[in-house]
LUMROTOR-834588 format. One record per residue (C-alpha): residue in one letter; x, y, z. Coordinates in steps of 0.5 Angstrom, whole numbers, padded with zeros to 4 digits, m for minus. Layout:
N
   res      c1      c2      c3
     a       X       Y       Z
...
//
This chain:
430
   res      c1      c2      c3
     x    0162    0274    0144
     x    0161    0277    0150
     x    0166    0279    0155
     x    0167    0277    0162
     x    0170    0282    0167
     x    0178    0281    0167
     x    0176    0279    0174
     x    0175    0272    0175
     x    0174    0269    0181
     x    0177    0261    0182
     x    0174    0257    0187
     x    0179    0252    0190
     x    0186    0251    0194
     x    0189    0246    0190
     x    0196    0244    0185
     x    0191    0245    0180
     x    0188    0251    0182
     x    0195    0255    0182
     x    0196    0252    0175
     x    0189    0254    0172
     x    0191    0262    0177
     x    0197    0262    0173
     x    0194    0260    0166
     x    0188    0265    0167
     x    0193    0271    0169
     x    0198    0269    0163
     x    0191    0270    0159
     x    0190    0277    0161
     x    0186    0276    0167
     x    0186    0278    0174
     x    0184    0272    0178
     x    0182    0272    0186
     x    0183    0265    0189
     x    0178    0263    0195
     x    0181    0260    0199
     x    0188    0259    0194
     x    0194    0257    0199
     x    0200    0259    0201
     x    0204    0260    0193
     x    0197    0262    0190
     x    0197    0269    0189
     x    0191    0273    0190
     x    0190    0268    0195
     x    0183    0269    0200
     x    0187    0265    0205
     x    0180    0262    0210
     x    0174    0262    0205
     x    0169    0257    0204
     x    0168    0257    0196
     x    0161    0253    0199
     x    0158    0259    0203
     x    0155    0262    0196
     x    0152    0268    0199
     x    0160    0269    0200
     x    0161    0268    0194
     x    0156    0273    0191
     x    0158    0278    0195
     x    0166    0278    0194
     x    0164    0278    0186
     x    0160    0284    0187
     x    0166    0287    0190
     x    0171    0285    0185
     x    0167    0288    0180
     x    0167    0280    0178
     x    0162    0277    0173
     x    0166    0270    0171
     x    0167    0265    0177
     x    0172    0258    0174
     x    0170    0252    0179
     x    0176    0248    0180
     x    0174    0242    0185
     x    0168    0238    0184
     x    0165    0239    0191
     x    0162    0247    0190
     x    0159    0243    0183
     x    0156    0238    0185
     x    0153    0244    0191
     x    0149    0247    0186
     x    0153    0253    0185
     x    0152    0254    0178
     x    0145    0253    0179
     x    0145    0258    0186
     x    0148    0263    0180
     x    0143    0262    0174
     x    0139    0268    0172
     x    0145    0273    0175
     x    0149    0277    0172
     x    0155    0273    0175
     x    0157    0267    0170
     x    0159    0260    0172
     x    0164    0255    0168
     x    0162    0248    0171
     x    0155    0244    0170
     x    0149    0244    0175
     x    0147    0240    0180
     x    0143    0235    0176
     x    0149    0235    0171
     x    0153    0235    0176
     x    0151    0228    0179
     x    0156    0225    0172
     x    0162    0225    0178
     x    0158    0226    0185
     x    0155    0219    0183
     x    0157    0214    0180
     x    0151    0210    0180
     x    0147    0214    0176
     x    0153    0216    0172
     x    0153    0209    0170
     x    0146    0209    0169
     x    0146    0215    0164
     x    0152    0211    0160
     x    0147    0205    0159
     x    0142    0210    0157
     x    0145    0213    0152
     x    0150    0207    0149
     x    0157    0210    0152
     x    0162    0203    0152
     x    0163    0202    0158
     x    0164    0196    0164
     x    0159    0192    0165
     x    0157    0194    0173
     x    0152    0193    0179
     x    0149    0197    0184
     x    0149    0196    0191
     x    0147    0199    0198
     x    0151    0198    0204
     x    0145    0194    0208
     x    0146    0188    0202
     x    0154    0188    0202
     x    0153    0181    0203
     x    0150    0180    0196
     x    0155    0184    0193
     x    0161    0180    0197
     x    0157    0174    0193
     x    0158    0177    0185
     x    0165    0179    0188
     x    0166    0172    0189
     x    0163    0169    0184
     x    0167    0174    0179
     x    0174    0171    0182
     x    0175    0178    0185
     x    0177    0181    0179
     x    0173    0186    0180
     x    0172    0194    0182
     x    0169    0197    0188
     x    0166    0204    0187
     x    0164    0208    0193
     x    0158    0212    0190
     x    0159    0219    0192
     x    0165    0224    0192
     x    0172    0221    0196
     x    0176    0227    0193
     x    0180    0221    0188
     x    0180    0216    0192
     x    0174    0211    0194
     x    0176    0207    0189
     x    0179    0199    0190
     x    0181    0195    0184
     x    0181    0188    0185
     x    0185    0182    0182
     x    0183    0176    0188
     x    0178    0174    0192
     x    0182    0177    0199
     x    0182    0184    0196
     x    0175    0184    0194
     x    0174    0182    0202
     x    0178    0188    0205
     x    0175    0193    0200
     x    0168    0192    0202
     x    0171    0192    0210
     x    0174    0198    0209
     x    0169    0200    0204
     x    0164    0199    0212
     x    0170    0203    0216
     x    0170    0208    0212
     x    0163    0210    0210
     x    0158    0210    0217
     x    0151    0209    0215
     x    0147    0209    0209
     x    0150    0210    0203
     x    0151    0206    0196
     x    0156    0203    0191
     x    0158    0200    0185
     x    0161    0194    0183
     x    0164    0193    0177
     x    0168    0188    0172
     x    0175    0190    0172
     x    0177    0192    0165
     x    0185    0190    0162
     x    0189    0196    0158
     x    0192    0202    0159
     x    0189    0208    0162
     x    0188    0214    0158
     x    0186    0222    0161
     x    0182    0226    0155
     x    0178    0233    0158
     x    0176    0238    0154
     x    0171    0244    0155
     x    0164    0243    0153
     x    0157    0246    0152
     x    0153    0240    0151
     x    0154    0241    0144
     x    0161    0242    0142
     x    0167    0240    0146
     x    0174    0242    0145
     x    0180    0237    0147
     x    0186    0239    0151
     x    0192    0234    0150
     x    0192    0226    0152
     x    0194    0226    0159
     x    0196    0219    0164
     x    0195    0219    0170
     x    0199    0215    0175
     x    0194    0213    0181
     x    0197    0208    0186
     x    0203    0211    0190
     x    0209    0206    0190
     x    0213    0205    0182
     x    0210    0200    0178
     x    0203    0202    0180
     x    0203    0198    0186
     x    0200    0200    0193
     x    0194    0204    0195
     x    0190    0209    0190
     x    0192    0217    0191
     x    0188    0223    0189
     x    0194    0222    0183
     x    0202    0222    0184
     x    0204    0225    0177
     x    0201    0226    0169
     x    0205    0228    0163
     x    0202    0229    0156
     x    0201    0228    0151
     x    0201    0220    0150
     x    0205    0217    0145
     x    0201    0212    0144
     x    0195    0215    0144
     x    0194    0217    0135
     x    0189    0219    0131
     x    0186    0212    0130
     x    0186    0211    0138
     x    0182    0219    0139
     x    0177    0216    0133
     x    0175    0210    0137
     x    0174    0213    0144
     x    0169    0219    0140
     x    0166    0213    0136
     x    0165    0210    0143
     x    0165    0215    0148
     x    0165    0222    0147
     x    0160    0222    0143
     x    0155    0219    0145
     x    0156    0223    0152
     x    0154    0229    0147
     x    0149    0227    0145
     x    0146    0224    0152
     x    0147    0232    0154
     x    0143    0234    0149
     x    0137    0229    0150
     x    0136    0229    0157
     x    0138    0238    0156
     x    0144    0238    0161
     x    0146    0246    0162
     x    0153    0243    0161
     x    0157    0249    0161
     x    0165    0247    0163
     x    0170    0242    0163
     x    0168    0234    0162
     x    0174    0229    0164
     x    0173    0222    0161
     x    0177    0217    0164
     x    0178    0211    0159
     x    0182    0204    0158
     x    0184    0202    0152
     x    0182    0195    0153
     x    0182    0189    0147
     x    0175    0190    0145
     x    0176    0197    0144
     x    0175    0204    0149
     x    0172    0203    0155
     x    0170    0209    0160
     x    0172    0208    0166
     x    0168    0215    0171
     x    0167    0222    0168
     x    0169    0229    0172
     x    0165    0234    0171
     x    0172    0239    0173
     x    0179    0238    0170
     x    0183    0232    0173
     x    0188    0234    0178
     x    0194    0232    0177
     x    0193    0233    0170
     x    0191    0241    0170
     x    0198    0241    0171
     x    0201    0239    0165
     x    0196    0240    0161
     x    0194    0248    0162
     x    0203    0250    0160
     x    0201    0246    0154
     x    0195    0249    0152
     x    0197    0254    0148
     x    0190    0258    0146
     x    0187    0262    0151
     x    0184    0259    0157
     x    0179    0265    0158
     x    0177    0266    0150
     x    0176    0258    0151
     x    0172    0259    0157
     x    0168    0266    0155
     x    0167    0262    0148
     x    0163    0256    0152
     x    0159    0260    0156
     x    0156    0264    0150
     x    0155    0259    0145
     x    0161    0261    0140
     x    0165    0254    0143
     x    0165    0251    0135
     x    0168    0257    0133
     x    0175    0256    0137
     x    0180    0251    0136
     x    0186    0248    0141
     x    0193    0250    0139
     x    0198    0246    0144
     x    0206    0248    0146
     x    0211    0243    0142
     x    0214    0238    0145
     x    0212    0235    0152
     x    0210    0236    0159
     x    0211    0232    0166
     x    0208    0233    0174
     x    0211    0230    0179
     x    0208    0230    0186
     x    0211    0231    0192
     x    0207    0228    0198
     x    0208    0228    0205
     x    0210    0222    0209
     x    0205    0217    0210
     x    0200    0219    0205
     x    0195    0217    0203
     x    0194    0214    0210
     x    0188    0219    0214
     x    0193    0223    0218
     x    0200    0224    0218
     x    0205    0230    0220
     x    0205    0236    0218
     x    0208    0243    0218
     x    0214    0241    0215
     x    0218    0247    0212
     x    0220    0247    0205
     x    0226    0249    0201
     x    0229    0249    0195
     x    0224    0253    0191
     x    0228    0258    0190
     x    0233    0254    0186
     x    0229    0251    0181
     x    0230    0252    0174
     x    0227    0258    0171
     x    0222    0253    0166
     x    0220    0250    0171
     x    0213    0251    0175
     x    0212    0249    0183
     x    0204    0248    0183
     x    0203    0249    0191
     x    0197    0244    0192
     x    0198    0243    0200
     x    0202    0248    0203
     x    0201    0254    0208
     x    0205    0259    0211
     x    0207    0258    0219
     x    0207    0263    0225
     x    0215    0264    0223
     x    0212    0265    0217
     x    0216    0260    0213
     x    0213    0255    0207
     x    0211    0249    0210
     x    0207    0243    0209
     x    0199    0242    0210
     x    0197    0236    0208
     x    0198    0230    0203
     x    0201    0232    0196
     x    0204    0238    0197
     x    0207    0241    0190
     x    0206    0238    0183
     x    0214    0240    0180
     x    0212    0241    0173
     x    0218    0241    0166
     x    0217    0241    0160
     x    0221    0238    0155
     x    0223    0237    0147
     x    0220    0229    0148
     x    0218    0225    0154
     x    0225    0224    0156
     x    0228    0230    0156
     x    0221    0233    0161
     x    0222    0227    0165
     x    0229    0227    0167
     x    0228    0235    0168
     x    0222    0235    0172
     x    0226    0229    0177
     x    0232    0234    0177
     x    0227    0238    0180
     x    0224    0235    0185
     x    0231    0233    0188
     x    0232    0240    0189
     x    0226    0240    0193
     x    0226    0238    0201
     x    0223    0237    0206
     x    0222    0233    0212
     x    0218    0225    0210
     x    0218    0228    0202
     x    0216    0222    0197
     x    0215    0223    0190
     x    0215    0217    0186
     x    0220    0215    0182
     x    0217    0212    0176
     x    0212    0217    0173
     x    0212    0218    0165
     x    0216    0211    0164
     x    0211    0206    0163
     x    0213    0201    0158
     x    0209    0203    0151
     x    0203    0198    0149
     x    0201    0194    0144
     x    0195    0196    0142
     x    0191    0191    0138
     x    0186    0193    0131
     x    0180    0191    0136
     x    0182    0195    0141
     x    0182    0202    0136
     x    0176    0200    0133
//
């Protein structure tokens, strides 16, 4: 195996680039963050992660020749690509493969291409929304409307009626000005499941099964967010449900990057539903899912760095995935009024201190103030996340975490990891 430098820089500024910090320092590395936040050690408060010429320059500094990308804006940039032939490395996809998020349009058409089962779909362009108001209608409003491009998590609106696939194309319009495209989808029934793994376009390496919850109010109700809580593993989520989704899903994404010859060089998420006709993808991320990151790195047993080193040098199917026992849920604390546009911030924080000692704070928005307290800056702020002997005993110690925490507006769902079990039908496995 080559080896990288110990010194790995991580791009990012979120919860889940804390929780990939930490990882990576457990592992034995030492990690600069650009830019980090206020609780991420190491942290190069300022720095912009898409000024690559910076990014060079700080790696040579630091005697650096690993650089782990956290979200998906620096990818879909072009960074690996900026870096290619250099002595410095990057985990994360090129620009062209990168496209598998940053458009939705194109990544549907790749799945069409290469036989991934997935929902049925239309493209659209912004100067012909009124045809796309007409297959919304004509499909009942049972629909999902997709912006094409990056919305950092959001951009997505998922409708059950006619009324809301028209306030979804209106603010579809406020929010995107110009030119841009769109996908409109048939809405799919079933659970919803995270996998993600380490890839090299051959092999892939799967991490636990993790759920996502998206909407902001219990029962998966309100407005969409970047994620309000994750656990892992899945119950429900067996060997014959893993069997299908690779039949379905993953493998046939294998062999799409290998027929088109993507550099696929880091973390590839697949976003599936386990409708009553068998798996079904709903979006991939070319990054690690957020809030996910944040219960599978303190599952992940193995090496991260020993994952990460043996993907870029061709060793990956070589590697195994070991997982802590039992299971591990994050609950996010959000600032009043996410996820409107604007809302206060630079409120301070306390409770932190007196959280208990298994349980880790990943710090996603928050920022130090003149007086030097820990204050918010900006929507979901912390991710608490517990580990448990089950799925029981993690949820009611990551709840008991977040009452201790405080500050002005906070919000955290009440009802994550407690989704009734499915039922699952031999169709829906197969």
């Amino acid at each position: 195996m080559l080896t990288t430098s110990k010194n790995v820089l991580l791009l990012g500024s979120g919860a889940r680039e804390h929780a990939l910090a930490e990882k990576l320092t457990r592992d034995g590395a030492t990690v600069h963050v650009l830019p980090g936040n206020a609780g991420i050690p190491n942290s190069q408060l300022g720095f912009n992660p898409l000024d690559f010429e910076a990014v060079r320059a700080y790696a040579q500094a630091q005697d650096s020749t690993l650089i782990v990308v956290g979200p998906e804006a620096p990818l879909a940039a072009g960074i690996a690509d900026f870096f290619a032939g250099s002595d410095i490395r990057v985990f994360g996809p090129t620009r062209s493969a990168a496209r598998l998020e940053s458009s939705k349009v194109w990544s549907k058409e790749f799945m069409r291409r290469h036989g991934v089962a997935t929902a049925q779909a239309w493209p659209f362009r912004s100067d012909n929304i009124a045809a796309a108001r007409a297959k919304a209608a004509e499909l009942g409003g049972h629909v999902v409307v997709k912006y094409d491009g990056l919305a950092a998590g959001k951009g997505v609106y998922v409708c059950s009626s006619p009324a809301e696939a028209e306030a979804a194309f209106d603010d579809l319009q406020a929010s995107y000005s110009g030119w841009f495209s769109f996908l409109l989808e048939e809405k799919l029934t079933g659970p919803e499941i995270s996998i993600i793994g380490l890839t090299d376009g051959i092999t892939i390496r799967l991490l636990a099964t993790s759920q996502d919850h998206k909407q902001l109010l219990a029962g998966d109700q309100g407005p969409n967010t970047g994620g309000m809580g994750a656990y892992c593993p899945v119950p429900f989520a067996d060997d014959n449900v893993l069997a299908a989704v690779r039949r379905a899903i993953v493998d046939p994404t294998l062999r799409g990057l290998q027929r088109e010859q993507f550099a696929f060089r880091g973390f590839l998420y697949f976003g599936i539903m386990l409708t009553p006709s068998g798996p079904k993808l709903l979006e991939y991320n070319v990054r690690l899912g957020d809030p996910e990151a944040e219960v599978l790195l303190p599952a992940l047993d193995s090496s991260l760095l020993t994952l990460i080193e043996s993907t870029l040098d061709g060793s990956l199917a070589q590697q195994g995935v070991r997982q802590r026992p039992g299971a591990f849920v994050g609950v996010v604390l959000a600032s009043g009024g996410y996820p409107a546009p604007t809302f206060p911030t630079g409120f301070p924080i306390s409770g932190l201190d007196h959280l208990p000692a298994d349980v880790r704070a990943y710090h996603g928005a928050t920022r130090r103030n003149d007086a030097g307290q820990l204050v918010t800056n900006g929507g979901r702020v912390l991710v608490l996340t517990a580990h448990g002997r089950d799925l029981e005993e993690a949820t009611a110690r990551a709840y008991d975490a977040c009452a201790r925490v405080t500050f002005e507006g906070a919000y955290f769902r009440p009802d994550i990891a407690q989704r009734p079990a499915p039922v699952l039908t031999a169709s829906a496995v197969n």
